[in-house]
C-alpha positions in Angstrom: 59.5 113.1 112.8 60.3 113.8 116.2 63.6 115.0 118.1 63.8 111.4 119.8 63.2 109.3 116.1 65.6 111.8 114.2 68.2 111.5 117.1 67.6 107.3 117.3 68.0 107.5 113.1 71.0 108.8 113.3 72.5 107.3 115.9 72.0 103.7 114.5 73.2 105.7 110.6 76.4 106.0 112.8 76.5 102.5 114.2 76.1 101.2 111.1 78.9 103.5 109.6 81.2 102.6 112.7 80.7 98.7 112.3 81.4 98.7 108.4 84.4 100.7 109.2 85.8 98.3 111.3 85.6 95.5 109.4 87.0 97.2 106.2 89.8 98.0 108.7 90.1 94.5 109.6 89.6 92.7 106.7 92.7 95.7 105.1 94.6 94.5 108.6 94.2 90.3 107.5 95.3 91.5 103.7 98.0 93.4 104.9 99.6 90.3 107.4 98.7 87.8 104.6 101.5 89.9 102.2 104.1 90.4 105.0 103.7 86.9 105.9 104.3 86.1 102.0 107.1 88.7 101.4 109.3 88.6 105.0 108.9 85.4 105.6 108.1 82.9 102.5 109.9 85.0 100.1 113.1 85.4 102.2 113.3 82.2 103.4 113.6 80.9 99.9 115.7 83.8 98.5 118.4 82.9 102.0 118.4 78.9 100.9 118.8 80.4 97.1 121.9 82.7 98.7 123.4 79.4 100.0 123.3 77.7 96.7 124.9 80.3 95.6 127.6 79.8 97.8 127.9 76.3 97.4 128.5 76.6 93.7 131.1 79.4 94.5 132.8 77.3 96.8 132.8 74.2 94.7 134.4 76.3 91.5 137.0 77.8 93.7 137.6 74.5 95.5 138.2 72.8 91.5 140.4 75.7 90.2 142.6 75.6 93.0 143.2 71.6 92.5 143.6 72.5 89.0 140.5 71.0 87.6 138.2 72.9 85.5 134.8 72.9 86.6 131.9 71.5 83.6 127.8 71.9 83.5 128.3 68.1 83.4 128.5 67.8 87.2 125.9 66.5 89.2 127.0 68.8 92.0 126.2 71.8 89.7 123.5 70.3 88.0 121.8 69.4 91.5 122.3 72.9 93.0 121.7 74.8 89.5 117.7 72.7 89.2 117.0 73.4 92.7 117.9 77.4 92.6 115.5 77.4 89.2 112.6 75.8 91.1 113.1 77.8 93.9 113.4 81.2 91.4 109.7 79.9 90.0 108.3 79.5 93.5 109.3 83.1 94.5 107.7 84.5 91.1 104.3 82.4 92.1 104.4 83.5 95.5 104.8 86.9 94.2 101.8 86.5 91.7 99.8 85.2 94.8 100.8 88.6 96.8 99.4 90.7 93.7 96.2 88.9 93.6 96.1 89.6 97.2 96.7 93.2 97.1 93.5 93.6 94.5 91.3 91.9 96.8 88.2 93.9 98.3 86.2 94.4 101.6 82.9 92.4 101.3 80.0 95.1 100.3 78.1 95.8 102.9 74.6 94.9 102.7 71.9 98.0 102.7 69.8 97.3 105.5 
């Protein structure tokens, strides 16, 4: 083989390196904004409207001990607030599951040429 052919092999070997490296680095980049997008801004936005639940309960039990009335499960205040926090809870767990499958995703192979 001569000096030209060795010198062309290799510099295509390296090409071909360079391109599969780059997209392994962007398909790690997509991954990567696909979970922050999940966790910062799916996840938190539920867990701040969970927080205000919160809140609302908090206030409403105060509110009925201080007028001397005991609060009960049986209100549809509670009930209401108490249903939505647990359907929120069980979208943050499958957001979560959907972050882990994510995360064990791969780069395509590359194909040997």
């Amino acid at each position: 083989m001569t000096l030209m052919d060795e010198l062309k092999k290799k510099t295509e070997e390296g090409l071909k390196t360079l391109k599969e490296t780059a997209q392994d680095i962007a398909f790690n980049v997509e991954k990567q904004a696909k979970i922050g997008k999940k966790k910062y801004l799916d996840i938190a936005k539920l867990q701040r409207t969970i927080k205000k639940l919160y809140e609302e309960i908090g206030e409403y039990v105060y509110d009925q001990f201080t007028s001397g009335r005991t609060p009960t499960m049986d209100s549809p205040f509670l009930k209401e607030r108490i249903s939505t926090i647990t359907k929120l809870s069980i979208e943050i767990r499958e957001i979560e599951e959907e972050i882990e499958e994510i995360k064990k995703t791969t780069p395509p192979k590359h194909g040997e040429d």
